[in-house]
C-alpha positions in Angstrom: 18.9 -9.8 -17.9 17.6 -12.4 -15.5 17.7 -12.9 -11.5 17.9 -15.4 -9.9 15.6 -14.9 -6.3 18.0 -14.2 -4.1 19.1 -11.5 -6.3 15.0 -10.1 -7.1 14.6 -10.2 -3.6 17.3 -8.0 -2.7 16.7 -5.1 -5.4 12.6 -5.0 -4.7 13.9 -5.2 -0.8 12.1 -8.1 0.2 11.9 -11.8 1.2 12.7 -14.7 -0.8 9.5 -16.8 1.1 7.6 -13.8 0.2 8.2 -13.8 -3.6 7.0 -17.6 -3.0 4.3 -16.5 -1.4 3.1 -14.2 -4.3 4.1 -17.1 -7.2 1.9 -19.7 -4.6 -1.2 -17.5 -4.4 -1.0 -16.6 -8.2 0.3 -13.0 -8.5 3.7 -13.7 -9.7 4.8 -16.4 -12.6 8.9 -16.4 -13.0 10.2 -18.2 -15.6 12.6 -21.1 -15.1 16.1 -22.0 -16.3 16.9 -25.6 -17.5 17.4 -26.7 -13.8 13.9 -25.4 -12.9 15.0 -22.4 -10.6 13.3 -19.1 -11.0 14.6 -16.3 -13.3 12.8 -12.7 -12.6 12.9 -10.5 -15.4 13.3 -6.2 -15.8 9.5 -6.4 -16.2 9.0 -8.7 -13.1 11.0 -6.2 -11.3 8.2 -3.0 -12.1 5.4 -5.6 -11.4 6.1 -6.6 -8.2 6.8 -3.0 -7.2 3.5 -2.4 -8.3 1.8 -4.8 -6.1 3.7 -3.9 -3.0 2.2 0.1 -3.7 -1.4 -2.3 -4.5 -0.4 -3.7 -1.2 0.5 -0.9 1.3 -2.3 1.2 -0.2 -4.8 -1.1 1.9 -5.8 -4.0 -1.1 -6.1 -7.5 0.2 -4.2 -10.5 -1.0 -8.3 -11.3 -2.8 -7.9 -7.6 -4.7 -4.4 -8.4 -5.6 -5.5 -11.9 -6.9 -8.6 -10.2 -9.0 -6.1 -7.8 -10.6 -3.5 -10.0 -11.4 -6.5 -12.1 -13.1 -7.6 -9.3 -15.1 -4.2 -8.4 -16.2 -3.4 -11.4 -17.4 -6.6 -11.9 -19.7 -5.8 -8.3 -21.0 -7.2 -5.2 -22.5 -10.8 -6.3 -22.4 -10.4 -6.0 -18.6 -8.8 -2.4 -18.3 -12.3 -0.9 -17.3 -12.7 -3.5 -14.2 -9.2 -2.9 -13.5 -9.8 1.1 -13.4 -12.7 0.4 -11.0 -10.6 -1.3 -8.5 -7.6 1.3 -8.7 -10.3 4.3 -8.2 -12.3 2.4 -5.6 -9.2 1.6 -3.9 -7.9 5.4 -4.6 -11.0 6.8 -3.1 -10.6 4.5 0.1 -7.0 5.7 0.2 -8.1 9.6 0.1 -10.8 9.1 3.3 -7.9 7.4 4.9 -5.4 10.0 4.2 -8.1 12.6 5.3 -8.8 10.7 8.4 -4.8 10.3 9.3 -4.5 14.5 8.7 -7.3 15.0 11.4 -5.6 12.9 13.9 -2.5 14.4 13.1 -3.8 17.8 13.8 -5.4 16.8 16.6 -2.2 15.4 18.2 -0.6 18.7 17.4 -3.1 20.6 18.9 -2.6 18.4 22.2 1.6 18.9 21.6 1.4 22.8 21.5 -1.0 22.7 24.6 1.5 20.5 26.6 4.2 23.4 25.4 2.0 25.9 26.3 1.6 24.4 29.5 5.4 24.0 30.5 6.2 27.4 29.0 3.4 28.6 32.0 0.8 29.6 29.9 -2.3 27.4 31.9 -5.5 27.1 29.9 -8.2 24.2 29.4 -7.7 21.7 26.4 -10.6 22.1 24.3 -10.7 19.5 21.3 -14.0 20.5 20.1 -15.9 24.0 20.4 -19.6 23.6 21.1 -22.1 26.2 20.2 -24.7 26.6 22.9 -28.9 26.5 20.8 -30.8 29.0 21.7 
């Protein structure tokens, strides 16, 4: 089965001028009917999911380019293409990490505003210091 854009764009939940975008800078190729107007396929559709999760895991539009590259020369390429996924994975973990402390830290703050209102007055301390001797 075949789609035309309007149709692609609406089951991967995103713009027309973005699927554009994507065949313009090389990381999408639809076919064409006999009047020249794109047909996605069922295998276009798991592709571009996969670059939107390439996407909203932090990889620029030059990362997405480089993979798309490699994919399309083949399996002699799966080790470079492992390298970027576990680079990107491993910038995506200190990320994460990072994104858990400040969401600690902002609950910290919450309960002490609670504890405040509910009359329970103490100092906000973020960080505990130990005193050298």
């Amino acid at each position: 089965m075949t789609y035309s854009i309007g149709e692609f764009a609406k089951i991967i939940g995103v713009t027309s001028s973005m699927l554009r975008y994507y065949e313009k800078e090389g990381l999408l190729t639809p076919g064409r009917d006999e009047n020249n107007l794109r047909e996605y396929t069922e295998q276009d559709i798991g592709w571009v999911q996969f670059l939107l999760h390439l996407k909203s895991s932090g990889m620029s539009i030059t990362e997405l380019k480089q993979y798309t590259n490699w994919r399309a020369i083949g399996e002699s390429t799966i080790l470079e293409r492992k390298d970027l996924l576990e680079k990107r994975k491993s910038l995506l973990a200190k990320q994460i990490q990072e994104l858990q402390e400040s969401m600690n830290i902002l609950t910290s703050k919450i309960e002490f505003y609670q504890d405040q209102l509910d009359g329970n007055k103490y100092d906000f301390v973020l960080y505990h210091h130990e005193k050298s001797k």
